[in-house]
NUDRENSE-295602 format. One record per residue: x, y, z of N, C-alpha, C in turn; residue number from 1. Coordinates in steps of 0.05 Angstrom, whole numbers. Atoms other than C-alpha are relative to their C-alpha. Layout:
REM residues N
(site (X Y Z) (X Y Z) (X Y Z) NUM) ...
This chain:
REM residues 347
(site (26 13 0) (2065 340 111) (-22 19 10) 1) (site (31 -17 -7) (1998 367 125) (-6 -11 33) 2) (site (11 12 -15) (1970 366 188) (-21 18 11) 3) (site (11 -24 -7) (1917 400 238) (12 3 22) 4) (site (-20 -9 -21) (1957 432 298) (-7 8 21) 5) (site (8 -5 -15) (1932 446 357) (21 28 16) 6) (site (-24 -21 -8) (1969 522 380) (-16 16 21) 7) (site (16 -20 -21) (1927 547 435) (-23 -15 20) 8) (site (18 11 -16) (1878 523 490) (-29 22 -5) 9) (site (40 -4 1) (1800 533 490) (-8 1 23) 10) (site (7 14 -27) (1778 532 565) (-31 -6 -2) 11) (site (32 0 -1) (1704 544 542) (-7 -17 -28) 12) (site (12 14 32) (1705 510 469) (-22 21 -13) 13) (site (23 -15 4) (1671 570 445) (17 16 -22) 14) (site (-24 -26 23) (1737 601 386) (-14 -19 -26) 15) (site (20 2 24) (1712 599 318) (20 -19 -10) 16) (site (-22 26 1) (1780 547 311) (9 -16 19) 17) (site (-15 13 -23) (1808 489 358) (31 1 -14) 18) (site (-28 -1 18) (1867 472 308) (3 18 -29) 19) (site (1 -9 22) (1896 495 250) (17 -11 -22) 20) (site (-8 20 25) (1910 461 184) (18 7 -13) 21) (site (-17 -13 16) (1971 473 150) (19 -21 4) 22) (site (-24 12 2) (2044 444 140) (17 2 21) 23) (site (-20 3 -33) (2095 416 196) (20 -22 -21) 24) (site (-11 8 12) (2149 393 183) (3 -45 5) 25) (site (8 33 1) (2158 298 172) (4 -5 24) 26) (site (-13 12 -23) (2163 259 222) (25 -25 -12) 27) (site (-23 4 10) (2237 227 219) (3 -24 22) 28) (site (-7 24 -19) (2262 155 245) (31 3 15) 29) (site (-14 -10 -26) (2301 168 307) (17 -31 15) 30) (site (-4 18 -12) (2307 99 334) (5 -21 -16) 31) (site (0 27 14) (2322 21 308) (-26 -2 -4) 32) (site (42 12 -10) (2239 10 330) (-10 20 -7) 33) (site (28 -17 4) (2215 65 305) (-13 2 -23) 34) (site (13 -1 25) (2170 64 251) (-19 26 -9) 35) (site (23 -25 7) (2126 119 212) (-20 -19 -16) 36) (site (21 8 11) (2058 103 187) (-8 15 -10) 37) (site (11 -13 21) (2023 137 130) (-36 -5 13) 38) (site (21 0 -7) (1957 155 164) (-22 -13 -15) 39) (site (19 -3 6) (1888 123 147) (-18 14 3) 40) (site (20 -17 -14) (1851 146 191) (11 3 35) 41) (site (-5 -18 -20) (1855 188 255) (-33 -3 20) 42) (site (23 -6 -21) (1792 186 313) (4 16 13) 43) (site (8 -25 -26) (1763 243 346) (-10 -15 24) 44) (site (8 17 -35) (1756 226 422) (-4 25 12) 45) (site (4 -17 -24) (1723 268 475) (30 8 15) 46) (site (-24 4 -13) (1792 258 501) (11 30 -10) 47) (site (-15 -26 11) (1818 313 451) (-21 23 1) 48) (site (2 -25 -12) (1766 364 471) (4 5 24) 49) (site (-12 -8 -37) (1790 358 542) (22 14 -2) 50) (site (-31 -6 5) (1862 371 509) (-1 29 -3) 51) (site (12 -12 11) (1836 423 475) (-9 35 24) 52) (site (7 -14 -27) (1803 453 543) (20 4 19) 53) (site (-26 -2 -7) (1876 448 568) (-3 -17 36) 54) (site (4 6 -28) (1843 399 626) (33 -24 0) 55) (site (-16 4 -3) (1909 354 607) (21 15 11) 56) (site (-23 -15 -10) (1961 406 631) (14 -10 24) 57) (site (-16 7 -35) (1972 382 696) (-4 -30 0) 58) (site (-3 36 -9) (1973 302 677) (34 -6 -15) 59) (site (-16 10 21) (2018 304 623) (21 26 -8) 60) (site (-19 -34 1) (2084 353 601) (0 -2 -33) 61) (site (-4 4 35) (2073 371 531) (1 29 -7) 62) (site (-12 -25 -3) (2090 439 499) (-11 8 -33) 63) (site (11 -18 24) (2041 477 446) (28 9 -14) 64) (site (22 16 13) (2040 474 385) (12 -29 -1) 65) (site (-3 32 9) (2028 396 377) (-23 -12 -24) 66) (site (26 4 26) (1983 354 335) (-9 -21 29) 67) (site (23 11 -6) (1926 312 369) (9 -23 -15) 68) (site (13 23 13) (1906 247 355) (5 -28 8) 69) (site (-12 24 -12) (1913 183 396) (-12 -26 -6) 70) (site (7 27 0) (1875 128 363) (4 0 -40) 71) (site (-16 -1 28) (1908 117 291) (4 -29 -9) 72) (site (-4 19 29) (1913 60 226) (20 15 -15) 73) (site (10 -6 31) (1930 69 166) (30 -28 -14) 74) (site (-7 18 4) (1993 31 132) (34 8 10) 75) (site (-27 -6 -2) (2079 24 141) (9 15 -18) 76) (site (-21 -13 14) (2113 75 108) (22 1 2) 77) (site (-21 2 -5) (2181 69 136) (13 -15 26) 78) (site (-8 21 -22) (2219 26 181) (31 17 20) 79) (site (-25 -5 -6) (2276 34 232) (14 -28 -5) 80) (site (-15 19 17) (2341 -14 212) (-8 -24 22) 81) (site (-2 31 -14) (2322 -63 275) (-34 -11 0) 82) (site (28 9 4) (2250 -67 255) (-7 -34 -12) 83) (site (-8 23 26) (2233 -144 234) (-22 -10 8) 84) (site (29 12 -7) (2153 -157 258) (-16 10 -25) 85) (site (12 -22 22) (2126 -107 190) (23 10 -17) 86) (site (-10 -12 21) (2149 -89 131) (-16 21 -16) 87) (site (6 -26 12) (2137 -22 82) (-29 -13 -9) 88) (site (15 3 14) (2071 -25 64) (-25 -23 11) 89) (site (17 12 -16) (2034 -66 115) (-16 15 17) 90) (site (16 -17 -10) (1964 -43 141) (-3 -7 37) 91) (site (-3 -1 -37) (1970 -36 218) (-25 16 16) 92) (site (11 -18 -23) (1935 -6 277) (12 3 22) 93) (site (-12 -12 -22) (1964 34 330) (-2 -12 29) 94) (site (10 -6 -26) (1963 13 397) (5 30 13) 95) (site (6 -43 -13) (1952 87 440) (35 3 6) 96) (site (-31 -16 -26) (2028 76 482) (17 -5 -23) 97) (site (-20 10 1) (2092 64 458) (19 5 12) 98) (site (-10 5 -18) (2136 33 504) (33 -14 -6) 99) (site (-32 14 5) (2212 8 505) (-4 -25 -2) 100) (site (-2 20 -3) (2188 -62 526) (19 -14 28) 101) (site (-15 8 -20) (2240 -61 580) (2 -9 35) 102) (site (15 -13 -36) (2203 -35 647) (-10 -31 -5) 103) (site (7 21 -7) (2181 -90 688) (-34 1 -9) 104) (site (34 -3 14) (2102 -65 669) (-1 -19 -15) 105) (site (-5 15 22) (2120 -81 599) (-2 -30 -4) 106) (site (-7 27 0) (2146 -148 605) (-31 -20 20) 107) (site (28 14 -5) (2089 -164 652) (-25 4 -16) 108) (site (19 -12 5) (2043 -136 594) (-16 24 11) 109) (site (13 -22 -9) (2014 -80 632) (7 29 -9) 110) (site (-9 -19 23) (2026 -29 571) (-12 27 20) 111) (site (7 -24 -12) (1992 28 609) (15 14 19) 112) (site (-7 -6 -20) (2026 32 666) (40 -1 -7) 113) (site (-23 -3 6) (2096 29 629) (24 26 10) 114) (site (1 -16 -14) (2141 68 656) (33 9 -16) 115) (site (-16 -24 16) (2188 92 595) (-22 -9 -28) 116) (site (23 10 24) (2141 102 545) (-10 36 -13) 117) (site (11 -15 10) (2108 156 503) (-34 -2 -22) 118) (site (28 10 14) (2033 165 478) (-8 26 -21) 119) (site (8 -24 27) (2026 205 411) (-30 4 0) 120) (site (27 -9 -3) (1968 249 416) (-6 18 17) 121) (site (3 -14 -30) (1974 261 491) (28 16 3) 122) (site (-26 -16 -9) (2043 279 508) (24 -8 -24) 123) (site (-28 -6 21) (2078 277 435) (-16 7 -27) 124) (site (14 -7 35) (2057 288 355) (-16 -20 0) 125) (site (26 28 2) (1995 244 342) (-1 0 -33) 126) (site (14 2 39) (1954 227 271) (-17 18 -2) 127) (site (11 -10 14) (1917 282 261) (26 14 -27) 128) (site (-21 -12 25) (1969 294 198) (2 -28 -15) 129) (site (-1 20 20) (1990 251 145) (17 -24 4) 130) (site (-23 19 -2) (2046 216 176) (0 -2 28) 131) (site (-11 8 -26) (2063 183 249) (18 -14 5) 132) (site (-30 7 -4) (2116 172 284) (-12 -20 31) 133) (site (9 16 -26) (2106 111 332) (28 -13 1) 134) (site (-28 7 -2) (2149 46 342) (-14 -32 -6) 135) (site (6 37 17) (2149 -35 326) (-21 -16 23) 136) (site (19 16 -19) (2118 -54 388) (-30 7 2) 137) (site (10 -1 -3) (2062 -16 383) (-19 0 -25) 138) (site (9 7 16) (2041 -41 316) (-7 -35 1) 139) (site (14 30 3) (1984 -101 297) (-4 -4 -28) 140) (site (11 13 28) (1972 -125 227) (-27 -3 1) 141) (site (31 -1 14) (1913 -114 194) (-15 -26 -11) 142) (site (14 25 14) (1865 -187 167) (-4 26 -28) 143) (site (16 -17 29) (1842 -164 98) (-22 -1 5) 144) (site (38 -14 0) (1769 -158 122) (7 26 16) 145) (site (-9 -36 -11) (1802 -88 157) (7 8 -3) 146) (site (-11 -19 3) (1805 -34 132) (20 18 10) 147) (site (-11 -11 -17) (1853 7 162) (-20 29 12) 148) (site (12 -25 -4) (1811 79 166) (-31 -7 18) 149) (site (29 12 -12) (1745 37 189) (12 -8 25) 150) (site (-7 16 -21) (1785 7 249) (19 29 16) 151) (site (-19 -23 -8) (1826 71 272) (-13 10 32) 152) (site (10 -8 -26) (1776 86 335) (0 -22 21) 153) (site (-8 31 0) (1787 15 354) (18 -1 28) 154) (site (-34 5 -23) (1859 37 391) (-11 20 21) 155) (site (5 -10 -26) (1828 74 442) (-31 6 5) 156) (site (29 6 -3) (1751 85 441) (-6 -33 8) 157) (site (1 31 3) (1746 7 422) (16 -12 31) 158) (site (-27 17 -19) (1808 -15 469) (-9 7 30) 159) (site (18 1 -24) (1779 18 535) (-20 -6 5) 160) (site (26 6 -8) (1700 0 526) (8 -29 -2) 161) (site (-7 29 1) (1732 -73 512) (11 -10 28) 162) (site (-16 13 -31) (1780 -82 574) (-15 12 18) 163) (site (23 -11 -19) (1716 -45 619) (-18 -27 -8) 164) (site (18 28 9) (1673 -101 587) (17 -28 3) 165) (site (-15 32 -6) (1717 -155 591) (1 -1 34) 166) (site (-1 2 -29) (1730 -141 663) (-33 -14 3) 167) (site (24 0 -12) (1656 -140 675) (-9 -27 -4) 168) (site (-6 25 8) (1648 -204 636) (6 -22 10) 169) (site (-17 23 -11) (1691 -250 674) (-21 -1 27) 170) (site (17 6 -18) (1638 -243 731) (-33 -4 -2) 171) (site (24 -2 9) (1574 -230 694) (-15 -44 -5) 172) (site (-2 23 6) (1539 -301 696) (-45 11 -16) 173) (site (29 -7 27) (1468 -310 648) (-19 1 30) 174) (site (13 -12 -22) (1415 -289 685) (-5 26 26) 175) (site (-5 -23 -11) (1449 -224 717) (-1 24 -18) 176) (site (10 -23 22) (1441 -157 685) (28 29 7) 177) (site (-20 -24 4) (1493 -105 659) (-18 23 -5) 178) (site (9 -20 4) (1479 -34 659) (27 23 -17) 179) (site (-18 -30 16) (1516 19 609) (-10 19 -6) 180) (site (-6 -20 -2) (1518 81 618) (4 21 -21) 181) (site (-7 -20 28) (1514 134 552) (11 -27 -20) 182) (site (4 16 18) (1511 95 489) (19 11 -21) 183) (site (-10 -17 15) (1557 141 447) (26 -20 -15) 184) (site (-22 14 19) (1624 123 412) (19 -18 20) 185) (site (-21 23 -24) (1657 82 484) (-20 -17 -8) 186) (site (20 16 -10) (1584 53 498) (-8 -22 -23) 187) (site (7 19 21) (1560 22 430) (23 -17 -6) 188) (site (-24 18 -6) (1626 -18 428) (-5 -19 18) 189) (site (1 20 -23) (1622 -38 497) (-22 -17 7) 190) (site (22 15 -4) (1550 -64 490) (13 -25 -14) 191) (site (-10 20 26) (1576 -108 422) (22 -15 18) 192) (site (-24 4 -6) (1635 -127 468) (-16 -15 23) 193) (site (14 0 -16) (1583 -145 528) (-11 -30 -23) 194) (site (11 25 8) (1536 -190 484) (23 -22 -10) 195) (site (-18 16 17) (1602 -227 449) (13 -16 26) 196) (site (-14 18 -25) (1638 -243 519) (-23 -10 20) 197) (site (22 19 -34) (1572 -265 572) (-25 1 -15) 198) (site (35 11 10) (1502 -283 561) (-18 31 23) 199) (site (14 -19 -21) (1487 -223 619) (-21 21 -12) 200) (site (14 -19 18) (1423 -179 599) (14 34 8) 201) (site (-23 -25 10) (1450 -114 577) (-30 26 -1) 202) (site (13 -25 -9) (1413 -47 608) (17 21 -23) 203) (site (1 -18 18) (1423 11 560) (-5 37 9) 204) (site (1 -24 0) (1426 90 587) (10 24 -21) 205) (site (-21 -23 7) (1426 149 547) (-21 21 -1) 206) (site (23 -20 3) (1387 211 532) (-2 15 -25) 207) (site (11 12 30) (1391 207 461) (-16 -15 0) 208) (site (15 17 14) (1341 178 423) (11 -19 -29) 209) (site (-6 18 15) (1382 161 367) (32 -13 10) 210) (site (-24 23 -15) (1440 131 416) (-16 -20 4) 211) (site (30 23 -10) (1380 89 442) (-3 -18 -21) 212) (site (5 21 24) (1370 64 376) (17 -9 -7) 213) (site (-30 6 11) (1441 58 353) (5 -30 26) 214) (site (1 25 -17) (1449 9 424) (-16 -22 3) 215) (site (12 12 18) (1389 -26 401) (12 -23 -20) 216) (site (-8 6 22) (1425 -36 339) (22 -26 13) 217) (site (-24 12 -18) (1485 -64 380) (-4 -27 16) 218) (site (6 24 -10) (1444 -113 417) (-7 -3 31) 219) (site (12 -6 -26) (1421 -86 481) (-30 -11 6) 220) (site (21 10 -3) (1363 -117 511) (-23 24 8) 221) (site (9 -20 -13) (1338 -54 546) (6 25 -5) 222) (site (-16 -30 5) (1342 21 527) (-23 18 22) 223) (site (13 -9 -21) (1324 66 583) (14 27 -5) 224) (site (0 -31 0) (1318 148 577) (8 10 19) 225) (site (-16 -8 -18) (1367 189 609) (-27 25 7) 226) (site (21 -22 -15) (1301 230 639) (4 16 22) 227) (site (3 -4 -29) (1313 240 708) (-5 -22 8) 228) (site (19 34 -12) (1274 167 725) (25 -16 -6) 229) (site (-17 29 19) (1332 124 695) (3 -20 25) 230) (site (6 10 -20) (1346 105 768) (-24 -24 2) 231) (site (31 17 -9) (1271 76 783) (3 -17 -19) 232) (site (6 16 21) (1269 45 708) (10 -22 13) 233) (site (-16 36 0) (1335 -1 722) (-2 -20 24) 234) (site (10 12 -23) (1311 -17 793) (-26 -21 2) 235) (site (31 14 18) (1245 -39 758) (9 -24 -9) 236) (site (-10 26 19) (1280 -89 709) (7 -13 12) 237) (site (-12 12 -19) (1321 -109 764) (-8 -8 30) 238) (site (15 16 -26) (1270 -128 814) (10 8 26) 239) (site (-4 -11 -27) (1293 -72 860) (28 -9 8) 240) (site (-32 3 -9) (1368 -96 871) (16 9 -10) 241) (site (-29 -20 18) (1407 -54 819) (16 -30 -18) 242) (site (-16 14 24) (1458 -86 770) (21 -10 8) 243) (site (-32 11 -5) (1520 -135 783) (18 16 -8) 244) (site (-27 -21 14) (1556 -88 738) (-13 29 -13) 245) (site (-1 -23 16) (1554 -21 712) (17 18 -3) 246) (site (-23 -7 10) (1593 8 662) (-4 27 -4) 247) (site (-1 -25 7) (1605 76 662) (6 17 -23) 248) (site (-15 -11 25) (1621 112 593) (-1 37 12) 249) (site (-4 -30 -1) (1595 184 617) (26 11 20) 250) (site (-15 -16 -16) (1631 195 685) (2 27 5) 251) (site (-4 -24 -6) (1612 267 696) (-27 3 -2) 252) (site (31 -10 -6) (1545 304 719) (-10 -19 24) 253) (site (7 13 -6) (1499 265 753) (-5 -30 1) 254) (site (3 34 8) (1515 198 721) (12 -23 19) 255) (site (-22 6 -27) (1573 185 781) (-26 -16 14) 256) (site (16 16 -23) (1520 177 838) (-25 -20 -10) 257) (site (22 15 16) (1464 145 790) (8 -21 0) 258) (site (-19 30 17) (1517 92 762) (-4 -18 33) 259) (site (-2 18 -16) (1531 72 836) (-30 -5 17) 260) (site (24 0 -7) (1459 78 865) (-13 -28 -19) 261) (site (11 17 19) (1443 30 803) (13 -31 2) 262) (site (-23 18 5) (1495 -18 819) (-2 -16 34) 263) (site (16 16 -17) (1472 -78 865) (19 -6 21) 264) (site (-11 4 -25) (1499 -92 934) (28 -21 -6) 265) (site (-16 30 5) (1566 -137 928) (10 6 -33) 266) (site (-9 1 30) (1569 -112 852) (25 16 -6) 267) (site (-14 -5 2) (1610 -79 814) (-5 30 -24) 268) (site (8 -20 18) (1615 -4 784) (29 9 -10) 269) (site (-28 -7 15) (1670 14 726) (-6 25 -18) 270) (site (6 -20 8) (1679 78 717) (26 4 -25) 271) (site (-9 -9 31) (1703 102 640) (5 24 -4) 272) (site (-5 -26 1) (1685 165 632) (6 23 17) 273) (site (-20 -16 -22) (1724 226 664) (-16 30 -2) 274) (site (18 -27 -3) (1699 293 690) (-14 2 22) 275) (site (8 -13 -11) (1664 289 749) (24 -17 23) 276) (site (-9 11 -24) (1681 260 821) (-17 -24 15) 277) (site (11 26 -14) (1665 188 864) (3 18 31) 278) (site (9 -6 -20) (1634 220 926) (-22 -18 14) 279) (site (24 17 -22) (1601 175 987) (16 -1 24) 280) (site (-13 -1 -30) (1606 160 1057) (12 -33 3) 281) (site (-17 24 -9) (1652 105 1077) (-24 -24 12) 282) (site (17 22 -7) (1592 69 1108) (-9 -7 -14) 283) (site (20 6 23) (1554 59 1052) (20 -20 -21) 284) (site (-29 27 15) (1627 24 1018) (-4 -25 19) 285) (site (3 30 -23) (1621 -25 1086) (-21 -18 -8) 286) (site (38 17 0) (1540 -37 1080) (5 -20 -16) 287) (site (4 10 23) (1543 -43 1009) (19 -18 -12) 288) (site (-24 9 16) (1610 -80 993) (-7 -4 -26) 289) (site (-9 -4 29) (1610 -48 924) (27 11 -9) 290) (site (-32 2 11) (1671 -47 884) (1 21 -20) 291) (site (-8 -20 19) (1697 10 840) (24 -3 -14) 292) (site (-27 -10 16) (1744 5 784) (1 6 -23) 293) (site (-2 -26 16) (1777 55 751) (19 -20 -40) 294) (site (-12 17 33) (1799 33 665) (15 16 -14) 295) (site (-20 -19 26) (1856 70 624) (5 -25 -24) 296) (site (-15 22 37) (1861 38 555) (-5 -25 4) 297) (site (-11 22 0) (1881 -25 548) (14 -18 -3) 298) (site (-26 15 10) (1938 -74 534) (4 -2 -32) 299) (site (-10 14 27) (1968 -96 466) (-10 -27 -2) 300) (site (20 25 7) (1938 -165 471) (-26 1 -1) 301) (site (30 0 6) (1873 -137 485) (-14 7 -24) 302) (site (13 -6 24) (1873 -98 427) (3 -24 -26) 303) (site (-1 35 14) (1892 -167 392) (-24 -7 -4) 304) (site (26 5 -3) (1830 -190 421) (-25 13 -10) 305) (site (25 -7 7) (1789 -143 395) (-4 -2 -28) 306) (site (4 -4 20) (1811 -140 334) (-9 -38 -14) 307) (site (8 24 15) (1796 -220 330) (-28 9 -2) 308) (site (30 -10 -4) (1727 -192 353) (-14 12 -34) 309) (site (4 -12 29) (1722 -148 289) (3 -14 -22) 310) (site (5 11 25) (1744 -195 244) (-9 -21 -3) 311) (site (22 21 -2) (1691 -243 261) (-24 19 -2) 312) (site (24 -5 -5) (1639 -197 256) (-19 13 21) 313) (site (13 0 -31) (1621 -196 324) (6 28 13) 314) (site (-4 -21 -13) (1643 -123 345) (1 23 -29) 315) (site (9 -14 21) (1622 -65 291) (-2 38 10) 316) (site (5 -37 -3) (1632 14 291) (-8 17 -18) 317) (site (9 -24 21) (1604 70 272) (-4 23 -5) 318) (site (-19 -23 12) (1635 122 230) (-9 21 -8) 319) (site (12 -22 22) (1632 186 202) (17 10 -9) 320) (site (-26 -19 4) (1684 216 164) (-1 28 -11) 321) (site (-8 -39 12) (1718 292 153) (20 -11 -5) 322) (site (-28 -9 13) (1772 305 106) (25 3 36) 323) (site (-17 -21 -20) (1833 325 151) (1 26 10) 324) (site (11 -39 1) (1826 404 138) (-25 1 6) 325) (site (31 -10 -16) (1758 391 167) (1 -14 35) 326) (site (-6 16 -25) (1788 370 234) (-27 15 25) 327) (site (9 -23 -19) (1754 437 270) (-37 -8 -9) 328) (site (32 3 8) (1686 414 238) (-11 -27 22) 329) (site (5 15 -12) (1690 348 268) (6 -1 31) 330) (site (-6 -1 -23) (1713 369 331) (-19 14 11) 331) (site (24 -19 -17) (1652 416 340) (-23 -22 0) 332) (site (29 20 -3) (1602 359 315) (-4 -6 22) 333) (site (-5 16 -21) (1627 317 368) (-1 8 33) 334) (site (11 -19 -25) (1625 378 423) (-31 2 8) 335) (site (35 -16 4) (1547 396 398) (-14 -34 1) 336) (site (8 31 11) (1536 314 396) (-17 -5 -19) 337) (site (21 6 28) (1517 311 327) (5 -25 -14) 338) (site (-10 28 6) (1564 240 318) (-12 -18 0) 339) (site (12 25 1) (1525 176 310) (33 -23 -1) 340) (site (-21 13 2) (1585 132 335) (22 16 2) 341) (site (-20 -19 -3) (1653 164 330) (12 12 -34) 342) (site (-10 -14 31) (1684 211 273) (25 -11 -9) 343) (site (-32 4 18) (1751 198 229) (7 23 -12) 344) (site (-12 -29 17) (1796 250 202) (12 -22 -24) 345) (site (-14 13 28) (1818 220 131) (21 21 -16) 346) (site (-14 -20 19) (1877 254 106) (-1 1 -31) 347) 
C-alpha cells in the first residue's frame, strides 16, 4: 500500500521533507478483533508536528520509520474471525486507542487511561496510508448524513475539544461566560460543542483574523484579538471578575498565565493545548480556589456523542483536503498556519 512515512525527526521543522511517500508493506489481521479499514480520510494534528519534532520520544516507545496519523474514517475492509459489531464494507470512525476491553479502565469506560492498549499514530502504524490496522472496539458506524473523510478529525481534534467542553458545560449555568482560547481546528469545534451543551456566553481568543471570523461562524458571542490587551478585553465583558471557565486550545507561550489570570475566582481553567508550563504560587491556588484540569482525548461514548452532535447538524468542521503524496504540503500549511479549520490527507 501507499503511504507517507515518517523516517527521521525534525527538531526545528525547517527539512525541505517531514515524511516520505512511497510503498510499505499491508497491514495484516493478527488478532480475532482486529480489523483493517480502507482509509477515507486521515487528519493532520499539531499533535503530529510535535511527533515530527521528536517531542514524543520520551512519552511513548515507538521505533522510526512509522506512519503518523491518529484521527482516521474511512470504511471496513477486512475483519478478524471473532469480529460480529461490523461487517466488510461498513463506514466507520476510529476512535484514537485501541484497547483489549479487559483492564479495569476499560470496563469502567475510561478508554484513555487503559492500560493494555495501543494508539495508531502515536506509538504504532497510523492512517496516513491507504490501509489501518485497528480493532472492533474501537470502531463506530457511520449515519448516512457522514461521510467518512468529512468526519475523520472528529476522533481526536473533535473528541478532546468535546470532552473539554462537556466538562465545562456541566457547570456553566446561562448567564456565566466561557472563554476559549485560539479558535483553530480544537477551538472552532469546542465553541459549536459550547453553544449545543449550555446557554453560557461564549468569549472567543485568537490572533487571527480569519479564526475570529471562522468562531463567529461557529457561534461565539464575542471575538477578542490576541493583541497583548486580550486580558483587559475579557475582564471588560466580564465586569472585572474573569470567566467561570476557560478553555484552553493553545497551552503554550503566554496563553498559560493569560488563560488563568482570565479565569474567575472559584472557576475553572482546562487546559488542551500542550507546550508550555502551569507556573504560580501556591497562595494564589488558596486565595483564588481555581481549579485546573488537564484533557487527553476522550472516551468511546463520547465520541458517540459527538457524532449524534454531527448528525444533527449541531457540530460542523472545517476542512481542507491534500491528496496523500501531499502529506509534507499539508503538514507545512498547518506549521506556517495557513489551515482554516483542520486538513485531511485523502488517499
Amino acid at each position: 500500500m501507499k503511504a507517507a512515512v515518517l523516517d527521521h525527526y525534525d527538531e526545528t521543522l525547517t527539512g525541505a521533507d517531514f515524511v516520505r511517500y512511497g510503498d510499505v508493506p499491508d497491514p495484516k489481521i493478527e488478532r480475532s478483533s482486529d480489523i483493517i479499514v480502507r482509509i477515507a480520510g486521515a487528519g493532520v494534528c499539531r499533535t503530529d508536528l510535535h511527533i515530527v519534532e521528536g517531542i514524543w520520544r520520551s512519552k511513548v516507545e515507538v521505533a522510526l520509520p512509522y506512519i503518523m496519523g491518529h484521527e482516521n474514517a474511512g470504511w471496513v475492509e477486512a475483519i478478524g474471525r471473532g469480529v460480529e459489531s461490523v461487517k466488510v464494507g461498513d463506514p466507520v470512525i476510529c476512535h484514537p486507542l485501541v484497547t483489549s476491553g479487559h483492564c479495569l479502565a476499560c470496563r469502567r469506560g475510561d478508554d484513555m487511561h487503559a492500560t493494555d492498549s495501543r494508539f495508531p499514530g502515536i506509538n504504532a502504524n497510523g492512517g496516513y496510508a491507504q490501509y489501518l490496522l485497528t480493532g472492533e472496539r474501537s470502531l463506530i458506524k457511520l449515519p448516512k448524513t457522514l461521510a467518512p473523510k468529512d468526519v475523520a478529525p472528529y476522533t481526536d481534534a473533535g473528541l478532546t475539544a468535546y470532552r473539554a467542553c462537556k466538562k465545562a458545560s456541566r457547570h456553566l449555568l446561562p448567564g456565566q461566560c466561557a472563554v476559549v482560547i485560539g479558535a483553530g481546528g480544537l477551538g472552532h469545534i469546542g465553541i459549536q460543542v459550547l453553544a449545543a451543551l449550555c446557554a453560557a456566553e461564549i468569549i472567543v481568543i485568537d490572533r487571527s483574523d480569519t479564526a475570529l471570523a471562522l468562531a463567529k461562524e461557529c457561534g461565539a458571542h464575542h471575538q477578542v484579538k490576541g493583541d497583548g490587551h486580550e486580558v483587559a478585553a475579557v475582564m471588560e465583558l466580564t465586569h472585572g471578575n474573569g470567566a467561570e471557565a476557560v478553555i484552553d486550545f493553545v497551552g503554550e507561550g503566554d496563553a498559560v498565565a493569560k488563560g488563568l489570570t482570565m479565569t474567575r475566582n472559584g472557576g475553572v481553567y482546562y487546559i488542551v493545548g500542550y507546550g508550555g508550563k502551569i507556573e504560580l504560587p501556591t497562595i494564589d491556588m488558596i486565595t483564588a480556589e481555581k481549579t485546573i484540569v488537564g484533557n487527553l482525548v476522550g472516551t468511546y461514548p463520547e465520541l458517540v456523542e459527538l457524532m449524534a452532535l454531527a448528525d444533527r447538524g449541531l457540530v460542523n468542521l472545517a476542512t481542507r483536503e491534500y491528496r496523500l503524496e501531499d502529506a509534507n504540503q499539508a503538514l507545512k500549511d498547518l506549521h506556517h498556519g495557513r489551515i482554516k479549520g483542520r486538513a485531511v490527507l485523502i488517499p
